[in-house]
C-alpha positions in Angstrom: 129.9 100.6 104.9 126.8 102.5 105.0 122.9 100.5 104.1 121.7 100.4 100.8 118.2 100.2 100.4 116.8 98.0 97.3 113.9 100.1 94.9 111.4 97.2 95.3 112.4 96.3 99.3 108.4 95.9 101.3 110.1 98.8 103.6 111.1 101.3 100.7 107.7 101.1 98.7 105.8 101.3 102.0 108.0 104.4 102.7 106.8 105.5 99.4 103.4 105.1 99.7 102.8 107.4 102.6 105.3 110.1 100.5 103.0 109.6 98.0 99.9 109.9 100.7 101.8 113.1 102.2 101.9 114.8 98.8 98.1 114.6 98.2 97.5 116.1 101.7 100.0 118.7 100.8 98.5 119.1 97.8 95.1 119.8 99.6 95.8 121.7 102.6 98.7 124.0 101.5 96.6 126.5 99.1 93.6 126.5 102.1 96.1 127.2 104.5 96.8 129.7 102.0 93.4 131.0 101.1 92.4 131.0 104.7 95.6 132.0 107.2 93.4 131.0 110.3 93.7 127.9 109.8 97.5 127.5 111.1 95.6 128.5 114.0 95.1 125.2 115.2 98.7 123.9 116.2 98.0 120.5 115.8 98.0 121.2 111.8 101.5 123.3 112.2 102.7 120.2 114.1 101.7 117.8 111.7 103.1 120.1 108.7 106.6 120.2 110.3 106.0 116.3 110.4 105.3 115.7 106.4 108.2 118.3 105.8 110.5 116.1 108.0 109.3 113.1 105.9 110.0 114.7 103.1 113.4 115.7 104.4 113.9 111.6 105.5 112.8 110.9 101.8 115.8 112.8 100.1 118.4 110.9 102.4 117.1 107.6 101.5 117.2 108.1 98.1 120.9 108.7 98.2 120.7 105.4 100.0 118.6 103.8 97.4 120.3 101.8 94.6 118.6 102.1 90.9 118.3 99.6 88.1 120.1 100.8 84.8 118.6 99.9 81.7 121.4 100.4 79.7 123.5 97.6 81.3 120.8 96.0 83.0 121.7 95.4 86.6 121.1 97.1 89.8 123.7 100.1 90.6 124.5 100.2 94.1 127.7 102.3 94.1 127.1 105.2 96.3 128.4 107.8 93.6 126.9 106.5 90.8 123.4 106.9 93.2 123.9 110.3 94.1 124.8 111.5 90.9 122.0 110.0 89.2 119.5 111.5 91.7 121.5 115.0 91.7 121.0 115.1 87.8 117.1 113.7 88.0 114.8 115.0 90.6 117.1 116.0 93.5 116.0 119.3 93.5 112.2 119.1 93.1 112.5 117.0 96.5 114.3 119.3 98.4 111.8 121.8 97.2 109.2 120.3 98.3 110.7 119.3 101.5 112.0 123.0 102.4 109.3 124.0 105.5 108.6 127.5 103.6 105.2 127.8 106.3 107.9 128.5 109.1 109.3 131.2 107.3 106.1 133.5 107.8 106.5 132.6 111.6 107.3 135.3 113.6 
């Protein structure tokens, strides 16, 4: 059997907060990076961008691993199909979106 991680573990909301943390700086430095493309001249910023899109990418495969709490019956699901479907119907897609590394595409 595969982990499950619990939505208030110390480990999972720490994980979170430095999503959350990433996002802002995304949020920030993608439309400069945009606005001015001399700015991926400095590879230390394309390294770290590949790094926030890999946690990012790290992000969506936890969250299949992370169980949810369902208000309707009020417990803690934890079965791996019920997780997945419930992210795959929610905000599955936004993530990998915003995980998808679309500054490599214009490498080249």
């Amino acid at each position: 059997m595969l982990f499950r991680i619990h939505p208030k573990s110390k480990l999972k909301i720490r994980f979170d907060l430095i999503i959350i943390l990433l996002s802002v700086y995304n949020a920030i430095v993608a439309p400069l990076e945009f606005a001015f493309p001399n700015l991926t001249f400095f590879a230390w910023l394309t390294v770290f961008n590949v790094c926030v899109d890999l946690a990012f990418l790290v992000d969506v495969f936890l969250t299949f691993r992370t169980s949810y709490y369902d208000d309707r019956i009020e417990e803690f699901i934890t079965d791996n199909k019920a997780i997945a479907w419930n992210y795959m119907k929610g905000r599955f897609w936004v993530d990998v979106l915003a995980s998808f590394p679309f500054d490599l595409l214009s490498i080249g």
